[in-house]
N, CA, C and O atoms as a GROMACS GRO file, in nm:
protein
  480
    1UNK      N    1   0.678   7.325  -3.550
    1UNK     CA    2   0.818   7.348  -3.575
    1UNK      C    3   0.901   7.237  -3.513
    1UNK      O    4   0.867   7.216  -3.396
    2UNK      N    5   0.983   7.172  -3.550
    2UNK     CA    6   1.053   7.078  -3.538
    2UNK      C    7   1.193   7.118  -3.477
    2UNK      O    8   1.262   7.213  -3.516
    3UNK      N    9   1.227   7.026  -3.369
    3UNK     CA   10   1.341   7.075  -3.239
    3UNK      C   11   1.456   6.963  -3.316
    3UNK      O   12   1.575   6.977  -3.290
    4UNK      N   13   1.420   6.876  -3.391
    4UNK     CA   14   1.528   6.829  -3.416
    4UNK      C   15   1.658   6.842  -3.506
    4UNK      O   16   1.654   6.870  -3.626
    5UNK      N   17   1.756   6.823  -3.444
    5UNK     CA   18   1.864   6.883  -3.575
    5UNK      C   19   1.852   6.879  -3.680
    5UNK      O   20   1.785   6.784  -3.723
    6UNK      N   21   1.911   6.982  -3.781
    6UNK     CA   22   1.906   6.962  -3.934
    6UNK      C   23   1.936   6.840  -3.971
    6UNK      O   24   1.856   6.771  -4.033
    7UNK      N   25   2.106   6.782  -3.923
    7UNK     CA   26   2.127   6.650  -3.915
    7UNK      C   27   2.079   6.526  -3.917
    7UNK      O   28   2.121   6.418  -3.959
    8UNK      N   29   1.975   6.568  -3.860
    8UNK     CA   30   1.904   6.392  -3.785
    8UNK      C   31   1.763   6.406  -3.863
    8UNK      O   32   1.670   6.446  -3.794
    9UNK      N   33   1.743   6.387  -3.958
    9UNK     CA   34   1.600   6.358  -4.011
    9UNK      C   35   1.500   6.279  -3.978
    9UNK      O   36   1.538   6.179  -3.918
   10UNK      N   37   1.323   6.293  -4.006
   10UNK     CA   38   1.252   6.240  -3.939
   10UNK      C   39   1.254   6.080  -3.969
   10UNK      O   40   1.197   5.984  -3.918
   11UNK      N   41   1.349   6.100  -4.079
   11UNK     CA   42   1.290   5.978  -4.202
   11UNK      C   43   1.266   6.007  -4.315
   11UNK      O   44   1.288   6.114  -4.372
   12UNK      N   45   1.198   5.873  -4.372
   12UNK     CA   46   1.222   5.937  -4.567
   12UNK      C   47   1.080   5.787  -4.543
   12UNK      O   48   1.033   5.713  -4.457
   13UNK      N   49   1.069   5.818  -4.687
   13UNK     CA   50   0.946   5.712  -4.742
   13UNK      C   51   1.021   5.529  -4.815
   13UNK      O   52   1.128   5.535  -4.874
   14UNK      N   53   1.001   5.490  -4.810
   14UNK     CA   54   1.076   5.360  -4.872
   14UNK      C   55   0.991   5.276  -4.899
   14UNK      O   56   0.886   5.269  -4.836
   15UNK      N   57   1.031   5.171  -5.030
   15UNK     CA   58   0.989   5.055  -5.079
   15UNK      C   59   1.100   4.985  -5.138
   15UNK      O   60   1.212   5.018  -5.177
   16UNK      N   61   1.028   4.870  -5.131
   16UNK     CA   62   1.211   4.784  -5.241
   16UNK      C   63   1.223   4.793  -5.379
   16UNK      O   64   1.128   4.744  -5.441
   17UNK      N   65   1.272   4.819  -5.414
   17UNK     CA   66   1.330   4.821  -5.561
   17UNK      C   67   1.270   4.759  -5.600
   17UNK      O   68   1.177   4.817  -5.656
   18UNK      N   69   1.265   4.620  -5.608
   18UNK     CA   70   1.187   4.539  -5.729
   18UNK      C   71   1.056   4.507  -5.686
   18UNK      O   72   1.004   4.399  -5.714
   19UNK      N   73   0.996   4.599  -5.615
   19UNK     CA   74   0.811   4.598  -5.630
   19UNK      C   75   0.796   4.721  -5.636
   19UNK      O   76   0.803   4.781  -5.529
   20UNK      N   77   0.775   4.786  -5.740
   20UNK     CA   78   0.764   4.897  -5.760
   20UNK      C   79   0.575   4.950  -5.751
   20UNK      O   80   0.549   5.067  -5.779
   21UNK      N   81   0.476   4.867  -5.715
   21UNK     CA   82   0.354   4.838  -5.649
   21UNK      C   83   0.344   4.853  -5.529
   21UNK      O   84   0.236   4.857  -5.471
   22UNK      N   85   0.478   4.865  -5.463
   22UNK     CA   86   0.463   4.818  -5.320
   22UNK      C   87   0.425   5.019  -5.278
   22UNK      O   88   0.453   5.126  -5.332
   23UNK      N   89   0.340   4.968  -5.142
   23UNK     CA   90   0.279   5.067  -5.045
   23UNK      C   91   0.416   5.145  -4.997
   23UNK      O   92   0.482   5.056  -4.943
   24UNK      N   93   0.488   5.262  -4.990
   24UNK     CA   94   0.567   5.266  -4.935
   24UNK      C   95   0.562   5.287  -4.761
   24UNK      O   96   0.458   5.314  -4.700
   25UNK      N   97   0.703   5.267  -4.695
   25UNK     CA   98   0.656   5.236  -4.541
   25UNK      C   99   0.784   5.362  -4.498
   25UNK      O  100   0.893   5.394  -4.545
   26UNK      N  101   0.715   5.399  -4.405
   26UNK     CA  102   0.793   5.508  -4.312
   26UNK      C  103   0.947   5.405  -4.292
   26UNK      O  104   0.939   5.284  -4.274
   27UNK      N  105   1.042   5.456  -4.298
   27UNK     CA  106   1.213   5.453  -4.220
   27UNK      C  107   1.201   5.567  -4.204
   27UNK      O  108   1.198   5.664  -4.279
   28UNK      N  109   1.186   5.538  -4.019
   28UNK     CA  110   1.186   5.634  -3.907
   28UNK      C  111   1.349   5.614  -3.868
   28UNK      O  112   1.407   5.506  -3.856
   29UNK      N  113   1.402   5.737  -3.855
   29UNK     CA  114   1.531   5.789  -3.808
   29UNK      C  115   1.606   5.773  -3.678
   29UNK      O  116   1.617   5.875  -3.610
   30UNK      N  117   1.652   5.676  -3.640
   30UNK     CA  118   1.679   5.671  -3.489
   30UNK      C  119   1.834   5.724  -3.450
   30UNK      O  120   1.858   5.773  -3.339
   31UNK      N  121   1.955   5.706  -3.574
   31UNK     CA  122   2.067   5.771  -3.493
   31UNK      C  123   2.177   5.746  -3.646
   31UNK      O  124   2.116   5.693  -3.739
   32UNK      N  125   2.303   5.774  -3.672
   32UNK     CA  126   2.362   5.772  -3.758
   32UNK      C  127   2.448   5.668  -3.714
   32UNK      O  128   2.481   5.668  -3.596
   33UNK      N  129   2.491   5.578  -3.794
   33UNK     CA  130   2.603   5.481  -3.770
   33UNK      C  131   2.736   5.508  -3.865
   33UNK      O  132   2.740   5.552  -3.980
   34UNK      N  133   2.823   5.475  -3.796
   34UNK     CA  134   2.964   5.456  -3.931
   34UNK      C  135   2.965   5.336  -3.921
   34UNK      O  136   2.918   5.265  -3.832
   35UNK      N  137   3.048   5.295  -4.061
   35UNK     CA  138   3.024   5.180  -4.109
   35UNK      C  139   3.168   5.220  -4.185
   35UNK      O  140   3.165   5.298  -4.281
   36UNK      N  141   3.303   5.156  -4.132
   36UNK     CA  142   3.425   5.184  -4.210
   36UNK      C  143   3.438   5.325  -4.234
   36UNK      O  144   3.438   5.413  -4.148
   37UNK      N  145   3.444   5.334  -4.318
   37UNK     CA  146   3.496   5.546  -4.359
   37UNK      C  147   3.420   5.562  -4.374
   37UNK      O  148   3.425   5.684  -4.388
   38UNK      N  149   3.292   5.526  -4.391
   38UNK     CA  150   3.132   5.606  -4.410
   38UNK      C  151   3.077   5.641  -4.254
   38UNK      O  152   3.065   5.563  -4.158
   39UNK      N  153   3.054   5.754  -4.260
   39UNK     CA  154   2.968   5.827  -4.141
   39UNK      C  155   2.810   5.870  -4.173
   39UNK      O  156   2.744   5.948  -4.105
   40UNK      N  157   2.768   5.806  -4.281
   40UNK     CA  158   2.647   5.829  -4.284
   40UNK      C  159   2.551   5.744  -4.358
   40UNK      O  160   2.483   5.757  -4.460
   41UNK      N  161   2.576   5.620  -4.241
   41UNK     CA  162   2.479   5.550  -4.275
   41UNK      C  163   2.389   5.518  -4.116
   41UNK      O  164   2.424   5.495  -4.000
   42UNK      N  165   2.244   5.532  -4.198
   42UNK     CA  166   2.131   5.566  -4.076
   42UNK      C  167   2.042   5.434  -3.997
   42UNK      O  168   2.025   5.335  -4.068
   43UNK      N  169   2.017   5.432  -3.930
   43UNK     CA  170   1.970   5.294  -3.846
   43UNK      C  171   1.838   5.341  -3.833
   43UNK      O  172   1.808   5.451  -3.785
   44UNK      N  173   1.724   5.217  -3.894
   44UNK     CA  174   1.602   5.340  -3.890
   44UNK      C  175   1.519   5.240  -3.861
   44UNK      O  176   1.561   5.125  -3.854
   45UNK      N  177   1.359   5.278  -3.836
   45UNK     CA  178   1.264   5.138  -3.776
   45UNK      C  179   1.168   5.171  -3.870
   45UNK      O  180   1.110   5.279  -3.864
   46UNK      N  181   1.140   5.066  -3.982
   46UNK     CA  182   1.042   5.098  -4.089
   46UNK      C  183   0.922   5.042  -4.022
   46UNK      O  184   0.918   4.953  -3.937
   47UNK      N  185   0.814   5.117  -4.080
   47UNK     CA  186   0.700   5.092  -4.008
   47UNK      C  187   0.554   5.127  -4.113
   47UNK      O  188   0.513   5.238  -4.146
   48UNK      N  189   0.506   5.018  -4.143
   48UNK     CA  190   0.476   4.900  -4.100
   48UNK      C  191   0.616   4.779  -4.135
   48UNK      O  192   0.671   4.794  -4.244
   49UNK      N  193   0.656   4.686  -4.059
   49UNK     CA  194   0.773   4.645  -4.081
   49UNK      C  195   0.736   4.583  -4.254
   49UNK      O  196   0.623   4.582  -4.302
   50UNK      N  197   0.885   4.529  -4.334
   50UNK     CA  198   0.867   4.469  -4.480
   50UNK      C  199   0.843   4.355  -4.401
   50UNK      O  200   0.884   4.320  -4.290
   51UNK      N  201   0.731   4.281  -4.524
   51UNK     CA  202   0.733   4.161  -4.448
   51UNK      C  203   0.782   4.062  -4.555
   51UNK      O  204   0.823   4.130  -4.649
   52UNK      N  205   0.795   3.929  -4.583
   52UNK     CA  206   0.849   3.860  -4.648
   52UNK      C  207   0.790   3.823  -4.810
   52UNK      O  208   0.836   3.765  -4.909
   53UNK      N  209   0.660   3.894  -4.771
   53UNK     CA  210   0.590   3.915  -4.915
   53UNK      C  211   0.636   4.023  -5.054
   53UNK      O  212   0.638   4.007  -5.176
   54UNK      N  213   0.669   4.137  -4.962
   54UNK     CA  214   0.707   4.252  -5.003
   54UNK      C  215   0.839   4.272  -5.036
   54UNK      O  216   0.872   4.327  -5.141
   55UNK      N  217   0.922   4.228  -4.948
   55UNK     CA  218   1.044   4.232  -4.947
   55UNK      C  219   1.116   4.148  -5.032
   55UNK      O  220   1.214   4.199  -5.087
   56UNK      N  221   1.086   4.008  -5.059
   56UNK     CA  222   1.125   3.866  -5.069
   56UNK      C  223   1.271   3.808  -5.017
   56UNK      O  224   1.352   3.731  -5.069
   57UNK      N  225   1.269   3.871  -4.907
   57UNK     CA  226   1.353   3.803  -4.783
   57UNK      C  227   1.290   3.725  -4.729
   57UNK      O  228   1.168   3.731  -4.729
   58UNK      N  229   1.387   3.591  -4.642
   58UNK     CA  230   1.277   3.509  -4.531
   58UNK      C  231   1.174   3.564  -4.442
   58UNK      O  232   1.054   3.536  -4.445
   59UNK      N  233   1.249   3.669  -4.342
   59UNK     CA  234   1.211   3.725  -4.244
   59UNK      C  235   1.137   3.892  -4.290
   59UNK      O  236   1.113   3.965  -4.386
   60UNK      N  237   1.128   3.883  -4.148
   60UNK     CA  238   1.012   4.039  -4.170
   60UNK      C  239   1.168   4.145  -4.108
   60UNK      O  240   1.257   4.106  -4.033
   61UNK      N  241   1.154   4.277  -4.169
   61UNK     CA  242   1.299   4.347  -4.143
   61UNK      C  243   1.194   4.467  -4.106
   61UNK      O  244   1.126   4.526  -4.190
   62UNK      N  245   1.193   4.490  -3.984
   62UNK     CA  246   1.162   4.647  -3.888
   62UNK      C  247   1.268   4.703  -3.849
   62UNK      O  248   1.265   4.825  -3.866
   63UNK      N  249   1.397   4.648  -3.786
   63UNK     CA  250   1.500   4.735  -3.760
   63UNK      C  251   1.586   4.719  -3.847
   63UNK      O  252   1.608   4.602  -3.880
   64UNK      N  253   1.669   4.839  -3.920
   64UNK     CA  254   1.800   4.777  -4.017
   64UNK      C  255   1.861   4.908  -4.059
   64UNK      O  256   1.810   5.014  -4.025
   65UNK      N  257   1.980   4.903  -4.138
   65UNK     CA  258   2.004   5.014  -4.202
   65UNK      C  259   2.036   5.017  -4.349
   65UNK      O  260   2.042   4.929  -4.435
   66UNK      N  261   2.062   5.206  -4.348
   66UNK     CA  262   2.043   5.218  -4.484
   66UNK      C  263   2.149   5.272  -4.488
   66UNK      O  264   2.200   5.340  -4.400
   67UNK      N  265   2.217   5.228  -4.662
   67UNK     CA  266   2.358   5.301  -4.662
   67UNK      C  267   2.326   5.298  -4.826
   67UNK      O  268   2.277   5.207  -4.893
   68UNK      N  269   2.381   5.455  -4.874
   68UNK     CA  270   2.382   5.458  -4.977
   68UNK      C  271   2.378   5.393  -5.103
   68UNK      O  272   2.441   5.289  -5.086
   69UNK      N  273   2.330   5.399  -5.240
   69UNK     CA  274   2.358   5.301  -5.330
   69UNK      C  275   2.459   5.365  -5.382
   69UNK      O  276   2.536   5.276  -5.419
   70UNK      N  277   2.511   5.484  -5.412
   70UNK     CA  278   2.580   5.522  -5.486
   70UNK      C  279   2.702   5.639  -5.482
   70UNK      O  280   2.655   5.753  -5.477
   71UNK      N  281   2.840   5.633  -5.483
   71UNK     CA  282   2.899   5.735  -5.464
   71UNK      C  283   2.874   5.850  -5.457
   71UNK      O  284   2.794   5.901  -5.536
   72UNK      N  285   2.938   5.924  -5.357
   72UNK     CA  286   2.897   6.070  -5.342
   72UNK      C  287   2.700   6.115  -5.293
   72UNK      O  288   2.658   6.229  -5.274
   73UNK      N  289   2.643   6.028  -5.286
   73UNK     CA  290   2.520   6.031  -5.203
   73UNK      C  291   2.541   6.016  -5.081
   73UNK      O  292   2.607   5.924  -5.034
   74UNK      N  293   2.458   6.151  -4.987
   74UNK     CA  294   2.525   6.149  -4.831
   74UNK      C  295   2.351   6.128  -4.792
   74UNK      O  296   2.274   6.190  -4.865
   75UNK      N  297   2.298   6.053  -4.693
   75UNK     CA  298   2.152   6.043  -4.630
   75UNK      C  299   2.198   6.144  -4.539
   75UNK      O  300   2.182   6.106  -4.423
   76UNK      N  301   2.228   6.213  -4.543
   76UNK     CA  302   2.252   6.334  -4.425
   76UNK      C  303   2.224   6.450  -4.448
   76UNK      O  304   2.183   6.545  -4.380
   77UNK      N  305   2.262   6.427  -4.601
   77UNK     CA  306   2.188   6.601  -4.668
   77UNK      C  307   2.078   6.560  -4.756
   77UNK      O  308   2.064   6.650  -4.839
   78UNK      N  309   1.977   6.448  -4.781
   78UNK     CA  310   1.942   6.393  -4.865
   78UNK      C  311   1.835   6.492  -4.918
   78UNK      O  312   1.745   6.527  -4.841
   79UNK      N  313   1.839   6.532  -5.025
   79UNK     CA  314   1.755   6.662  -5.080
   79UNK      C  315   1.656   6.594  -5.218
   79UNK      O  316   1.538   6.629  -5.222
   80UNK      N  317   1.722   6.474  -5.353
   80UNK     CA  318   1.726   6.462  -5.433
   80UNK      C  319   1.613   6.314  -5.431
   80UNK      O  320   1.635   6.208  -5.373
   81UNK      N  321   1.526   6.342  -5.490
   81UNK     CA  322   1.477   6.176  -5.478
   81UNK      C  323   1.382   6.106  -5.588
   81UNK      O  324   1.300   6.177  -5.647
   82UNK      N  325   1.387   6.010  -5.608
   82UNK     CA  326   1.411   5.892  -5.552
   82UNK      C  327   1.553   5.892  -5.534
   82UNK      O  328   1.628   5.953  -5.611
   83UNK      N  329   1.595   5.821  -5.429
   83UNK     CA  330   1.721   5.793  -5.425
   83UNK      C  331   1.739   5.624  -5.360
   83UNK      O  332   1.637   5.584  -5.303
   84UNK      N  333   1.834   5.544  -5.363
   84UNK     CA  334   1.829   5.399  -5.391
   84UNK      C  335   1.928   5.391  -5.250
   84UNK      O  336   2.014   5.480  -5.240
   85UNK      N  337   1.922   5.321  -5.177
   85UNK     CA  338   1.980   5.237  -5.098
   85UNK      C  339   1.953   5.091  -5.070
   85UNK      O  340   1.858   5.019  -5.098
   86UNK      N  341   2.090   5.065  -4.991
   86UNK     CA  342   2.105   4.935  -4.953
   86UNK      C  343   2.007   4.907  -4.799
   86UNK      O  344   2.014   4.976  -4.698
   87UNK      N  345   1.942   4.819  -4.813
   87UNK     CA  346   1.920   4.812  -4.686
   87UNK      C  347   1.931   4.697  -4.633
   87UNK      O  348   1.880   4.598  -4.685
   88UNK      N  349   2.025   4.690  -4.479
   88UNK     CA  350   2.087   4.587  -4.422
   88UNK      C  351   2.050   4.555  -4.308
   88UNK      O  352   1.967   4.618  -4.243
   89UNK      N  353   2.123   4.425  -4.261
   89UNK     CA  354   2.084   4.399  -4.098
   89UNK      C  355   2.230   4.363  -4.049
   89UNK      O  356   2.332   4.317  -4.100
   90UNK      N  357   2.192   4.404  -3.935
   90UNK     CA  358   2.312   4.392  -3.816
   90UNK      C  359   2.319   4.229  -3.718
   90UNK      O  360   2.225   4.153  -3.694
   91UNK      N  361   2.427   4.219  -3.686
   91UNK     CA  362   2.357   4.112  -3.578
   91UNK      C  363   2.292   4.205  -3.471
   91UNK      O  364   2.312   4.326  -3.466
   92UNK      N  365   2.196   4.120  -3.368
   92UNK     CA  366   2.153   4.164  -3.255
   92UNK      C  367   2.272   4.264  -3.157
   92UNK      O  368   2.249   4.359  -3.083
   93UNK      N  369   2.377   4.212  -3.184
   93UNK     CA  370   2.475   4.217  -3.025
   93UNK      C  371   2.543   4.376  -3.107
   93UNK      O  372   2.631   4.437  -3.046
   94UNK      N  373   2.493   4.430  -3.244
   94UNK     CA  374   2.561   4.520  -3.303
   94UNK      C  375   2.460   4.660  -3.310
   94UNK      O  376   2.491   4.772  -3.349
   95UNK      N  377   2.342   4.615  -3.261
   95UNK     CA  378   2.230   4.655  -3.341
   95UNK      C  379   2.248   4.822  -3.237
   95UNK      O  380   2.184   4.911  -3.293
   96UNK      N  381   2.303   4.862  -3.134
   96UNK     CA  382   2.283   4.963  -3.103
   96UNK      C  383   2.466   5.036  -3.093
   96UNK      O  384   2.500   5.132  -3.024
   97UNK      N  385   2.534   4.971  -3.165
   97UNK     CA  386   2.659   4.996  -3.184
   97UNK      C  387   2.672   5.120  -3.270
   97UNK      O  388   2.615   5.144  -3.377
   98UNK      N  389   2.766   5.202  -3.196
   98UNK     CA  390   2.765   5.349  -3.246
   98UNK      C  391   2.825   5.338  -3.419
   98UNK      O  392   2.788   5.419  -3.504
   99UNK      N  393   2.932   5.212  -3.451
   99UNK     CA  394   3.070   5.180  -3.511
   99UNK      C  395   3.044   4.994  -3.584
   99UNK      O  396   3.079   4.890  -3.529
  100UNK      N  397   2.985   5.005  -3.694
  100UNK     CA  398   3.046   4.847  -3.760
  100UNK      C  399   3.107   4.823  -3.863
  100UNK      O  400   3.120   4.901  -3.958
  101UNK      N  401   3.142   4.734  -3.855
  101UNK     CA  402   3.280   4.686  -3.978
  101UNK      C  403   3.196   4.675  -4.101
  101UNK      O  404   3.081   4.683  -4.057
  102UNK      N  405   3.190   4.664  -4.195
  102UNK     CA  406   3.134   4.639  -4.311
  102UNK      C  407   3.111   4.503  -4.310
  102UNK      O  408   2.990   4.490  -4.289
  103UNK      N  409   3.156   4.409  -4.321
  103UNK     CA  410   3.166   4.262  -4.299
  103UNK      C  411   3.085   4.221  -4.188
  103UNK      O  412   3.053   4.104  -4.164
  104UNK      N  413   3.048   4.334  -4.111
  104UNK     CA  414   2.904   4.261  -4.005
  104UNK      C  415   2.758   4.306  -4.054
  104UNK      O  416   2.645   4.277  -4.016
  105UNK      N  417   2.802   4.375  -4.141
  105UNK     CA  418   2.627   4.404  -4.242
  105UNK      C  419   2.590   4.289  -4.319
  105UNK      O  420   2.678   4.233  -4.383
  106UNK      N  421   2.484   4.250  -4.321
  106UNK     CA  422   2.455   4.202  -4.452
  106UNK      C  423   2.317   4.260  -4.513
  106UNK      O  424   2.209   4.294  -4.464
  107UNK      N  425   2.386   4.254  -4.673
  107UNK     CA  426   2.266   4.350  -4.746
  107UNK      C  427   2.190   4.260  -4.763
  107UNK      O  428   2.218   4.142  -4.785
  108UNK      N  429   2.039   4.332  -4.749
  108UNK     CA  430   1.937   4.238  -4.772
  108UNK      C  431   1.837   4.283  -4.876
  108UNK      O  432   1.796   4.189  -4.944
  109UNK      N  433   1.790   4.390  -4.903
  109UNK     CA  434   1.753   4.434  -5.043
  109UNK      C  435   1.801   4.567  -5.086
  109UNK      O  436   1.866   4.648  -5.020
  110UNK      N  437   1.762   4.576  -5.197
  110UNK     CA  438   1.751   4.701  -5.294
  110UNK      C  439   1.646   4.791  -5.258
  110UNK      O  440   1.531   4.774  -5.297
  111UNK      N  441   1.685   4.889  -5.181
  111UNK     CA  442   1.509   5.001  -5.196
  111UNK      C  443   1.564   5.175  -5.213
  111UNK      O  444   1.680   5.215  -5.197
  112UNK      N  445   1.451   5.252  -5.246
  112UNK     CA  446   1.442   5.330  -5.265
  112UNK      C  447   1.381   5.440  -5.199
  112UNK      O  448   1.265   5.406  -5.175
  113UNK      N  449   1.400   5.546  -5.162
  113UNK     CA  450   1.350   5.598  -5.095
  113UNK      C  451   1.298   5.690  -5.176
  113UNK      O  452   1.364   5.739  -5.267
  114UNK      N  453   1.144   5.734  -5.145
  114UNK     CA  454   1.075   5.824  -5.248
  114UNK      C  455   1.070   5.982  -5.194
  114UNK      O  456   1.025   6.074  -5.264
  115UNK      N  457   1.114   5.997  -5.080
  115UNK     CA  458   1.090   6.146  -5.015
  115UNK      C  459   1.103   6.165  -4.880
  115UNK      O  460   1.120   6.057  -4.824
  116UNK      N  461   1.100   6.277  -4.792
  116UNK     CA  462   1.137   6.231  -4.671
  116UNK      C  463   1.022   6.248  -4.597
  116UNK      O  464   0.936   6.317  -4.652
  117UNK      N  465   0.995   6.198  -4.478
  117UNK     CA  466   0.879   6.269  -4.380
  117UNK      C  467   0.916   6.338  -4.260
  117UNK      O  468   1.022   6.330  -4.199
  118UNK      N  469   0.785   6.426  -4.227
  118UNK     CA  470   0.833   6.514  -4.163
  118UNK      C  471   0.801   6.447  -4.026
  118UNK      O  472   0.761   6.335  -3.995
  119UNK      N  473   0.846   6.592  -3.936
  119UNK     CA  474   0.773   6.540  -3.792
  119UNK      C  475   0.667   6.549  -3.794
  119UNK      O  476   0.605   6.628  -3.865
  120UNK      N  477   0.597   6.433  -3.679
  120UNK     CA  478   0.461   6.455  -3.648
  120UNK      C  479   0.391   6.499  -3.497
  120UNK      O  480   0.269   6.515  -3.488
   0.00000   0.00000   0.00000
């Protein structure tokens, strides 16, 4: 049985959008961020990290967040899936910031999340 709030999920399953081959990788749940008038976007540690093969970003992305693709989708009640988000990076000096501006994200791919996981 799981102690953690309804709120705070364990995580969800994810891959990027345009490898639809790809293995999907745990985004593990670490805390909710706002981001402008959005209060629900989630800061999560995917694991095994994307690496630059998978992803086709430069870098390998283990810490980042996820913010909706689409109006009226909340990751807070997320019931419905697949469901598509953005997933971004912070600078370092932001990365445990309760509060960021939109303009300090930058999106770095398209992914999807296929379902959520539970606790273990």
């Amino acid at each position: 049985m799981s102690t953690r709030p309804s709120d705070h999920p364990a995580g969800w399953l994810l891959r990027p959008a345009e490898n639809a081959a790809a293995v999907p990788h745990r985004a593990r749940f670490r805390r909710w961020v706002v981001c402008g008038e959005r209060s629900n976007y989630a800061d999560v540690v995917i694991e095994p990290p994307l690496d630059p093969t998978e992803s086709g970003v430069p870098e390998t992305l283990t810490r980042v967040i996820l913010a909706p693709r689409h109006r009226g989708v909340t990751l807070k009640s997320l019931t419905r899936f697949p469901a598509d988000v953005y997933v971004a990076t912070a600078p370092q000096v932001l990365l445990d910031a309760a509060a960021v501006q939109p303009d300090a994200l930058k999106i770095r791919i398209w992914a999807v999340l296929e379902g959520a996981i539970q606790d273990e």
